[in-house]
C-alpha positions as CSV (number, residue, x, y, z in Angstrom):
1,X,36.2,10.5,9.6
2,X,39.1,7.7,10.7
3,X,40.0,5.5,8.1
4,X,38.3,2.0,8.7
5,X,34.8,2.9,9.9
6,X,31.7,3.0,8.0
7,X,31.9,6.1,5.8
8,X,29.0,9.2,5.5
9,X,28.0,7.6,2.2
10,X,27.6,3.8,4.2
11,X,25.5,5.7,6.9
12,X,22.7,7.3,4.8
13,X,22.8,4.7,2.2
14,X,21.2,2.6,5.3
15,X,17.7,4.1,4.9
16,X,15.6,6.0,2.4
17,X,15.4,9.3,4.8
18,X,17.1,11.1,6.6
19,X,17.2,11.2,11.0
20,X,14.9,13.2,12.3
21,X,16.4,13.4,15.8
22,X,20.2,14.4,16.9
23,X,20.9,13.4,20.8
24,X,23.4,14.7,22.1
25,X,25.9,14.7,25.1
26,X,26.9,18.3,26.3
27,X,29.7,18.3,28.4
28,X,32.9,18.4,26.2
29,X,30.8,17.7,23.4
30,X,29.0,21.3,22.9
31,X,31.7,23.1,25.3
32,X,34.8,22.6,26.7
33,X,33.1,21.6,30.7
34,X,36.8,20.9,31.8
35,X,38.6,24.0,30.9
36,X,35.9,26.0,32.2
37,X,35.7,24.3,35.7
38,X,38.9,24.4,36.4
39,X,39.7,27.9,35.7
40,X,37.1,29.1,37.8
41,X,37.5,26.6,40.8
42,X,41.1,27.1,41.0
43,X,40.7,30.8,40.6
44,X,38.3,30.8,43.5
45,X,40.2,28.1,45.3
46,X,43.8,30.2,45.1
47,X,41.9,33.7,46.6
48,X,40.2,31.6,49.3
49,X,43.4,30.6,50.4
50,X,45.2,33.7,50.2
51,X,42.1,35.7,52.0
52,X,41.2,32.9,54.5
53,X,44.4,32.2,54.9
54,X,43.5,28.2,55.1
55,X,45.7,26.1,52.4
56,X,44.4,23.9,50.3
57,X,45.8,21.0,51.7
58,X,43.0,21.4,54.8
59,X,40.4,22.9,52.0
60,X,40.5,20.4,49.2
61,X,39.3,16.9,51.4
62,X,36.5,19.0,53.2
63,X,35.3,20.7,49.6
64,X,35.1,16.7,48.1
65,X,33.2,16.1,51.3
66,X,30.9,18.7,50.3
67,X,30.8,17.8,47.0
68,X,30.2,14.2,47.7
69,X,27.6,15.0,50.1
70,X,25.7,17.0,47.3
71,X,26.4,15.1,44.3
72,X,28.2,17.7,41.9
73,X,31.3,19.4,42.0
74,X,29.1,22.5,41.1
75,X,28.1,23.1,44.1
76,X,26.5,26.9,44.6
77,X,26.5,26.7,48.3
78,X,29.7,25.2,48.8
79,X,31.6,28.2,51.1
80,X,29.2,28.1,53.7
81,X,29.2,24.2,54.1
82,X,33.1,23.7,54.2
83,X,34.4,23.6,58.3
84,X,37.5,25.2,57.8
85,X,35.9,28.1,56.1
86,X,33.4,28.4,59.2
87,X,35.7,28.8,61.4
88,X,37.7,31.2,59.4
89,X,35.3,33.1,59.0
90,X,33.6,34.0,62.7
91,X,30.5,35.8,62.7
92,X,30.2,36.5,59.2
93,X,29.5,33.6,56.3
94,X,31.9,32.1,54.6
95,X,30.1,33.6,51.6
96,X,30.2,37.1,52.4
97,X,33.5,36.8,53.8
98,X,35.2,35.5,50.7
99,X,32.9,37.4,48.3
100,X,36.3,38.1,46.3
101,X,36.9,34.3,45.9
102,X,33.0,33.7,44.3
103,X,33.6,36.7,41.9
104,X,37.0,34.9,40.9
105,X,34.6,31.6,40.2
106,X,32.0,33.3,38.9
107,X,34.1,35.6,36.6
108,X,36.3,32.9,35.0
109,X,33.0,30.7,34.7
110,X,31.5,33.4,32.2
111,X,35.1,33.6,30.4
112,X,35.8,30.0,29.7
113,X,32.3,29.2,28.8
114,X,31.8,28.9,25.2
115,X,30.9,26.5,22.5
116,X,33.7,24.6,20.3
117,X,33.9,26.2,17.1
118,X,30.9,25.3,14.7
119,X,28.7,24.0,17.3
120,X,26.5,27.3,16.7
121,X,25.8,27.1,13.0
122,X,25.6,23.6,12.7
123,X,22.8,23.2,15.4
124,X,21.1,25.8,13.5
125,X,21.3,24.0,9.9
126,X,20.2,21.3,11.6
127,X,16.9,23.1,12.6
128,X,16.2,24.6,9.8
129,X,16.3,21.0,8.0
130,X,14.1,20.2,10.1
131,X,15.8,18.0,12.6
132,X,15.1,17.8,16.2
133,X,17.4,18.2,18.7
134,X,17.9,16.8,22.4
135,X,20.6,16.9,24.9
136,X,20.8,14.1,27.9
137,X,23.4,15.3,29.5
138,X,24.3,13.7,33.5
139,X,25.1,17.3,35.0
140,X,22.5,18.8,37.2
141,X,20.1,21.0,36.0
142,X,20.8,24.8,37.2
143,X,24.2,24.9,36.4
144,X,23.9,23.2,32.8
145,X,20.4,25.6,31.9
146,X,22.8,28.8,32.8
147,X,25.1,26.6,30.0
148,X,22.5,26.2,27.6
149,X,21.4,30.2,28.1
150,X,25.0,31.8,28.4
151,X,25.9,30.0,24.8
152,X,22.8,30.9,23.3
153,X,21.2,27.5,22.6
154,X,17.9,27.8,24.6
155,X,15.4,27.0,21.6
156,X,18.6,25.5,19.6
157,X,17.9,22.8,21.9
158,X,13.9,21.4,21.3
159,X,14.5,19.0,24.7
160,X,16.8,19.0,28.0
161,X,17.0,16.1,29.4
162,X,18.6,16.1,33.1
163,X,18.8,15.5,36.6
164,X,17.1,17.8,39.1
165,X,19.4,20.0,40.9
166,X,21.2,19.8,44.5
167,X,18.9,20.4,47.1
168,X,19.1,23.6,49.4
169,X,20.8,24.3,52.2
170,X,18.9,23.4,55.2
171,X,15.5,26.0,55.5
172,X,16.3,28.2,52.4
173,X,13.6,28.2,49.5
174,X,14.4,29.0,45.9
175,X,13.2,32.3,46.6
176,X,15.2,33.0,49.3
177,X,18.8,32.1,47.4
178,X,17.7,34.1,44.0
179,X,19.0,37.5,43.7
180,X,18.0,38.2,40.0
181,X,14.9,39.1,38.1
182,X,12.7,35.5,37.7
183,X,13.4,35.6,34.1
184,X,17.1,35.3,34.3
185,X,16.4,31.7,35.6
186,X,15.5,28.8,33.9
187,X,15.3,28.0,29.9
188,X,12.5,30.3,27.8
189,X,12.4,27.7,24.8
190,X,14.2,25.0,25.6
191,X,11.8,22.3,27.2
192,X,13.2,20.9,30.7
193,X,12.7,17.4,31.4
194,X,14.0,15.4,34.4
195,X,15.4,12.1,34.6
196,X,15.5,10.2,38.2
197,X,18.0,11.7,40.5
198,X,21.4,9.8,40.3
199,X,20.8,8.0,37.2
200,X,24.5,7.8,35.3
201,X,25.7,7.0,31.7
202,X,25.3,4.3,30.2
203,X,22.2,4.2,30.9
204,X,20.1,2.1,27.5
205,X,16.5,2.3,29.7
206,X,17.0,6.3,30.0
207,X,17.8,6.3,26.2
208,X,15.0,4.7,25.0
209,X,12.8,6.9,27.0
210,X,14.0,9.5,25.3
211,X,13.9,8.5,22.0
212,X,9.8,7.2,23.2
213,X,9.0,10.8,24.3
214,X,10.3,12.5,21.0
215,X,8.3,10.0,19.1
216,X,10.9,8.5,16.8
217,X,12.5,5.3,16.5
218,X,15.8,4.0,16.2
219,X,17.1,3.8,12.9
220,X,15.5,7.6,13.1
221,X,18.1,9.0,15.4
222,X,21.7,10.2,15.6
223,X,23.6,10.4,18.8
224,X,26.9,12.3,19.6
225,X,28.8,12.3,22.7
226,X,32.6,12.5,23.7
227,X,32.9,9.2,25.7
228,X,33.8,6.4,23.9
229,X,32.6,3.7,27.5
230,X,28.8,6.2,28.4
231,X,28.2,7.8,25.5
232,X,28.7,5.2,22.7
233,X,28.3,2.3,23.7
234,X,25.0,3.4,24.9
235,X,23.9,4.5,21.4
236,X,25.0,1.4,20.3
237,X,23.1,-0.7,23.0
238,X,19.8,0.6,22.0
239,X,20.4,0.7,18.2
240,X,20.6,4.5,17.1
241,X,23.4,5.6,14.5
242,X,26.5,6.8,17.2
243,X,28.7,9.8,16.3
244,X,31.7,10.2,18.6
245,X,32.9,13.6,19.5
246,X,36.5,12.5,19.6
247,X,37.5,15.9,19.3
248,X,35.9,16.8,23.0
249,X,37.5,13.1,24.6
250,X,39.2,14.1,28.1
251,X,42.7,13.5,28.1
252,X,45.0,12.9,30.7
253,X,46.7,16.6,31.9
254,X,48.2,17.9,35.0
255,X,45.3,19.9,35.9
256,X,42.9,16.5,36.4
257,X,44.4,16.1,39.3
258,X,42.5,18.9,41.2
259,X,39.4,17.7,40.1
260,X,40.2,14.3,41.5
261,X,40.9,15.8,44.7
262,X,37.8,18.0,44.8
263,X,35.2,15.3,43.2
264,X,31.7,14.7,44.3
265,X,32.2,11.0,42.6
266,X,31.9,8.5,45.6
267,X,34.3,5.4,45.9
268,X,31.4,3.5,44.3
269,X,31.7,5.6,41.6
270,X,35.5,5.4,40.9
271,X,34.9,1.6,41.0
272,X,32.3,1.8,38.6
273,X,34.3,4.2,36.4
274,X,37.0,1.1,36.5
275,X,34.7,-1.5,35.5
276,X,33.6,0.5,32.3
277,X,37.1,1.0,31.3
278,X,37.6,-2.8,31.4
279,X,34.6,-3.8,28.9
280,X,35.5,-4.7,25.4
281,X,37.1,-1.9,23.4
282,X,34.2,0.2,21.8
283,X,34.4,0.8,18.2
284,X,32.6,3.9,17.3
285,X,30.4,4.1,13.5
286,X,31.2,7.2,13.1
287,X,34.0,9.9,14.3
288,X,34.2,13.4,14.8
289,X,37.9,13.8,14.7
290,X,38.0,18.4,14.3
291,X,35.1,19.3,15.5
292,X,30.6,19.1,15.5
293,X,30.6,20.6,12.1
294,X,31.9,17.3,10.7
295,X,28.1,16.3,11.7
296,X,26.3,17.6,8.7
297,X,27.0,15.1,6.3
298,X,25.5,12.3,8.6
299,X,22.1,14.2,7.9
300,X,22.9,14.7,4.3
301,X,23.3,18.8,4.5
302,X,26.7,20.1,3.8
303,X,29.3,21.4,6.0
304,X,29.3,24.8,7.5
305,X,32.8,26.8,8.2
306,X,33.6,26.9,11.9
C-alpha cells in the first residue's frame, strides 16, 4: 500500500462489517489484455504479410478501418473484410487463404492468456468468505467469456457485466460461424448481463446499476480496476471503497504503437481519451502496488501466496 493513503486498518475501521461485493475491472486487472493482444495480432499480422505478400504499411490503415467500423480490435471476421486481403486472395477467402496467419493469432492468444499471479486463489478466498463478485469490464462479450472460461473463472465470477458482441458479417447467423460443440460457447456459471452497446468508462449511471442489481449499497462494495481516469474515479463518483490495480496500469512501450495503428477507437474517442487525462489528478484510497493478492486485507481475510 503507498505510503500516504488511507491504510487497510482506516478502511475497515469505516464500518462494522465487512463488503459484501468486489467489482472489478478485467482487462489488465485479472490478466495481462496487452501482452496477449499483441502477441497474437502481430504474430498473425507478420504471416499475413509474408503469405499474402501485402505489407503492413497497406494492411494496418485498412485493419483500423475494420476495426473502427466494428467497434473492437478483436475482431473475429476481420480477414475477410480487409480490401487488400480480397484481392490477394482471388477466389478463395481471405480466411481460408491465410489459415496459417489465424492459427498464428489463435495459438499465441491461448499462450499469453493467463491470470497475474494470485488472482486465482484470492477470488476463491473471497467466495468462500462469502463475498460476491462482479466484473464490468468495456470489452465485448465473446472474446472476454472465452477470457473468463480459458482462465477458469466461469462461477469465480457470480456476474459479467458487458457489452453485446460485434455484429455478423452480412447474412451469417451464429450458427452458421460456430464450428464447435454448443457447450464450448458461452459461460456455464458465470451469469451474462449486457450493458447498452457503446457505453465507455467512467460511466457512474452504469455503476450504480450494478451495484442496484446485486442488491447492495455503497459503503457495501469494493471496486478494483487498473485505470487511475475510468476505473477510479468512477468508484469514487458513486461512493464505493476504490482499489487500484496499479500493478496492471499500461505503460508507455514500443509495442503500443501497433495498437494505435490498428485501433477500433474513433477520433472521438482519442479526443475523449484526452479530456480524461486533463481532469484533476485522481488520488486512489487504496493501492495495489504487486499484485490482486494485496486485496484480502480490504475484506479482512489474510493474504494468500501468489
Amino acid at each position: 500500500m503507498s505510503v500516504g493513503l488511507v491504510t487497510v486498518a482506516d478502511v475497515n475501521s469505516r464500518t462494522d462489517s465487512r463488503p459484501r461485493l468486489l467489482v472489478t475491472d478485467l482487462d489488465n486487472t485479472l490478466w495481462d489484455w496487452f501482452a496477449a493482444w499483441h502477441a497474437s495480432f502481430s504474430a498473425m499480422l507478420d504471416r499475413l504479410t509474408e503469405i499474402s505478400g501485402v505489407p503492413a504499411e497497406v494492411l494496418e490503415p485498412q485493419i483500423r478501418a475494420v476495426h473502427q467500423a466494428r467497434g473492437t480490435a478483436e475482431y473475429s471476421f476481420l480477414l475477410d473484410e480487409v480490401p487488400a486481403l480480397v484481392e490477394a486472395s482471388g477466389t478463395v477467402p481471405p480466411s481460408q487463404r491465410y489459415d496459417e496467419a489465424l492459427h498464428q493469432l489463435h495459438s499465441r492468444r491461448r499462450a499469453m492468456t493467463r491470470l497475474y499471479p494470485g488472482v486465482l486463489d484470492t477470488l476463491t478466498s473471497l467466495k468462500a468468505a462469502g463475498i460476491a463478485v462482479a466484473a464490468y469490464t468495456e470489452s465485448l462479450a465473446y472474446w472476454t467469456e472465452w477470457r473468463i472460461r480459458w482462465t477458469g473463472l466461469d462461477g469465480l465470477i457470480d456476474r459479467l457485466y458487458s457489452a453485446p458482441d460485434h455484429d455478423l458479417p452480412n447474412g451469417l447467423t451464429r450458427e452458421q460461424v460456430r464450428t464447435k460443440a454448443d457447450d464450448e460457447y458461452g459461460l456455464r456459471h458465470t451469469k451474462h448481463l449486457p450493458l447498452p452497446r457503446g457505453v465507455m468508462k467512467p460511466n457512474a449511471e452504469i455503476l450504480r446499476s450494478i451495484l442496484d442489481d446485486c442488491g447492495v449499497q455503497p459503503d457495501q462494495v469494493v471496486y478494483v480496476g487498473d485505470s487511475l481516469m475510468k476505473d477510479i474515479a468512477m468508484a469514487q463518483s458513486v461512493g464505493v471503497l476504490d482499489v487500484h490495480a496499479k500493478y496492471g496500469e499500461a505503460h508507455e512501450k514500443a509495442e503500443y504503437e501497433l495498437l494505435r495503428r490498428v485501433t477500433h477507437w474513433t477520433d472521438k474517442d482519442v479526443q475523449r481519451e484526452k479530456e480524461l487525462s486533463l481532469r484533476p489528478e485522481v488520488r486512489p484510497t487504496v493501492v495495489l502496488q504487486r499484485g490482486f493478492a494485496e486485496l484480502l486485507p480490504v475484506f479482512g481475510l489474510d493474504r494468500v501466496s501468489a
